[in-house]
C-alpha positions in Angstrom: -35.6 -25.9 -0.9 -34.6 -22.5 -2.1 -32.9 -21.8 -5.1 -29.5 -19.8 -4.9 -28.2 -17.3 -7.7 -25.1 -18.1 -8.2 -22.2 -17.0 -10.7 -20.6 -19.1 -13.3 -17.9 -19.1 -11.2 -20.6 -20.3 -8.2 -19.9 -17.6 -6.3 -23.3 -16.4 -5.0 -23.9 -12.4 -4.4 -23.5 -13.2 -0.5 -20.5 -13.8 -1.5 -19.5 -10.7 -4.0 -21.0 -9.0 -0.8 -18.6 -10.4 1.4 -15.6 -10.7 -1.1 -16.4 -8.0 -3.0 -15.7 -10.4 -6.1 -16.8 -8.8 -9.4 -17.4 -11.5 -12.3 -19.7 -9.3 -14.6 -19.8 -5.2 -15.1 -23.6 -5.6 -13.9 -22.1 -7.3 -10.6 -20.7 -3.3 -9.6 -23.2 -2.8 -6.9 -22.0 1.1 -6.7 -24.2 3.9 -7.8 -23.6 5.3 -10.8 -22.4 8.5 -9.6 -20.0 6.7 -7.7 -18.7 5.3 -10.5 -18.3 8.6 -12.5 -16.7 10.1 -9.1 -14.3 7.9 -9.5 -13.5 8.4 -13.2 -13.1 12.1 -12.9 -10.5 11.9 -9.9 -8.9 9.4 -12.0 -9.0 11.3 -15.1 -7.6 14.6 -12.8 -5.0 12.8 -11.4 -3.6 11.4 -14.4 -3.5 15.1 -15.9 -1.7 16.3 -13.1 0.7 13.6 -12.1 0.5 11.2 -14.7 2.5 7.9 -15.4 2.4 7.0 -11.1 -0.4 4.5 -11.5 -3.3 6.0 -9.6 -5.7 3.3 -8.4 -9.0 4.8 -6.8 -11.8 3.3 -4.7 -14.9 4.6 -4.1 -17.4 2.7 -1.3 -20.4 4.0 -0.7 -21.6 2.0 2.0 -18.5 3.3 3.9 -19.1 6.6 3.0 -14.4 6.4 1.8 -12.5 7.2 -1.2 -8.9 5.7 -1.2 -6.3 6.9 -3.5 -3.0 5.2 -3.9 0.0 5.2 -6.2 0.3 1.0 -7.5 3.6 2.6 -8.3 4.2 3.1 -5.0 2.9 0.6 -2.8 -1.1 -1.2 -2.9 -1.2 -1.0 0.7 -0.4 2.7 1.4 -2.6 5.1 0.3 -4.7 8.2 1.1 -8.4 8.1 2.6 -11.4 10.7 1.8 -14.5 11.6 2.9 -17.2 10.9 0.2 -19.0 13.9 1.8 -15.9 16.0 0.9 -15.3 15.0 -2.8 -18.9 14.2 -3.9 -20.5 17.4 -4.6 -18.5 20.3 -5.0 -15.7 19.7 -8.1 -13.2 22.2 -7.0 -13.0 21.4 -3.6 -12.9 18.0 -5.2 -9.9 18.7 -7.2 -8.0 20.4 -4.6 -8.3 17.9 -1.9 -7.4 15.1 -4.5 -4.4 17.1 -5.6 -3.0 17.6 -2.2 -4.0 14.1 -1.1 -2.1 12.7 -4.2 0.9 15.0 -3.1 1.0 14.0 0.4 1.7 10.3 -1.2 4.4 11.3 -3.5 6.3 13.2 -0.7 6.0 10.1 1.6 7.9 8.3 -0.6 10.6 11.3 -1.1 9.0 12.3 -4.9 8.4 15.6 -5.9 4.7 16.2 -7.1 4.9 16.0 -10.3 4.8 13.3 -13.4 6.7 10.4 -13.1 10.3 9.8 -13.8 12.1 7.1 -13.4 15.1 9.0 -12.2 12.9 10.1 -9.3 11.5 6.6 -8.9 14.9 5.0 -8.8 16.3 7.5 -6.0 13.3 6.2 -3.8 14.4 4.9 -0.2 13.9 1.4 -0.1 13.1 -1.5 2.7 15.4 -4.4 2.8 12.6 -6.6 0.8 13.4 -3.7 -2.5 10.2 -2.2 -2.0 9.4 1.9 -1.8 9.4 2.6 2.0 7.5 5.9 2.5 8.2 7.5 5.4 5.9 7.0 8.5 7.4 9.0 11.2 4.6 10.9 12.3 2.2 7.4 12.2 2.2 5.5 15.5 4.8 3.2 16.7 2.8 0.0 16.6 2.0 0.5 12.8 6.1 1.5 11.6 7.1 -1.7 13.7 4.8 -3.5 11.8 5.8 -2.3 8.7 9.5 -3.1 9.2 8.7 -6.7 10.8 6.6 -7.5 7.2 9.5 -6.0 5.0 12.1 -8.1 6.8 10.2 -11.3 7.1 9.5 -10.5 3.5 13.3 -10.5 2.5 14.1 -13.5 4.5 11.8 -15.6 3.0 12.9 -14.9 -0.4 16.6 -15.5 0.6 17.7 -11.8 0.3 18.4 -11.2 4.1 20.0 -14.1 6.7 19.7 -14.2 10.0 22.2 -16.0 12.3 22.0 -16.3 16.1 24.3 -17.5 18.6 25.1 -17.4 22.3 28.2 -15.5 23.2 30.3 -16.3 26.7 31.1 -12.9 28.0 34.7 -12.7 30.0 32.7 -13.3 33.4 31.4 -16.3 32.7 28.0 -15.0 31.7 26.4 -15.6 28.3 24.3 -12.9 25.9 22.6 -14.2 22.9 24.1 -12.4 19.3 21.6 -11.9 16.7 23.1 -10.9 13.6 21.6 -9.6 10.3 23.3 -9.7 6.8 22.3 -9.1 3.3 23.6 -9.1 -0.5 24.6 -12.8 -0.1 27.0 -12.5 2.5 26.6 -14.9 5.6 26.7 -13.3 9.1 29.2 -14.8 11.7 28.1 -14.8 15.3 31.2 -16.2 16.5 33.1 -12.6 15.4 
């Protein structure tokens, strides 16, 4: 029988592996240059463009550093090359800088510190959430956007959706899909 390390939690470090589950600061399996990488982005971003919640990642395994706005959406971001960011801190800076950019503009913000006036002006999906704009992404991936914001909305009662079949003048029928929001009920009989 072998004995398993495990966490207080009895989470073993196959598991943080897997998970990536951090229960202790020694449980960051990053180097430590990863770890101030990520600081001084963070620091440089929040200089620049503070008060948009900049959330970085850094994995060295994968060789990535995501940046995204937690302002703006956890799931949207901007991807870099470790190789590009790692060794050189003004190239460093200036990709960051246009990389944080190219987020804010997505979303219809200027680059620049956040206000809340720009914040509230933000296009939003039928769920109320910041919808950055995707039209030069695939097809596939804004369909799937849409399809998750929607879904989103009618599960939490703030979109209905009514269908019906409709007799057409010749006898033939068409099915009626109708979409309403704000409280009001959609009538497919209209």
């Amino acid at each position: 029988m072998t004995a398993q390390l495990t966490t207080p939690s009895g989470a073993s470090p196959e598991d943080r592996e897997r998970h990536g589950m951090v229960y202790r600061p020694d449980h960051i399996e990053e180097h430590a240059s990863a770890v101030v990488l990520a600081k001084d982005i963070a620091d440089y971003l929040e200089k620049e463009y503070p008060g948009w919640l900049w959330a970085l990642g850094v994995d060295s395994k994968g060789g990535i550093v995501t940046i995204r706005s937690l302002r703006l959406s956890a799931e949207w971001g901007y991807i870099l090359k470790l190789d590009w960011v790692q060794h050189d801190p003004v190239v460093r800076r200036k990709l960051v800088l246009r990389a944080a950019g190219e987020i804010l503009e997505r979303y219809g913000c200027k680059p620049r510190p956040y206000r809340h006036e720009d914040f509230a002006r933000i296009t939003r999906d039928v769920a109320g959430r910041p919808k950055p704009d995707l039209s030069d992404r695939h097809t596939k991936i804004r369909r799937r956007y849409r399809d998750e914001a929607l879904t989103a909305a009618v599960r939490k009662g703030e979109v209905k959706i009514q269908y019906g079949d409709v007799a057409r003048a010749d006898g033939s029928k068409y099915r009626r899909i109708l979409i309403a929001s704000g409280g009001k009920t959609p009538d497919v009989r209209r």
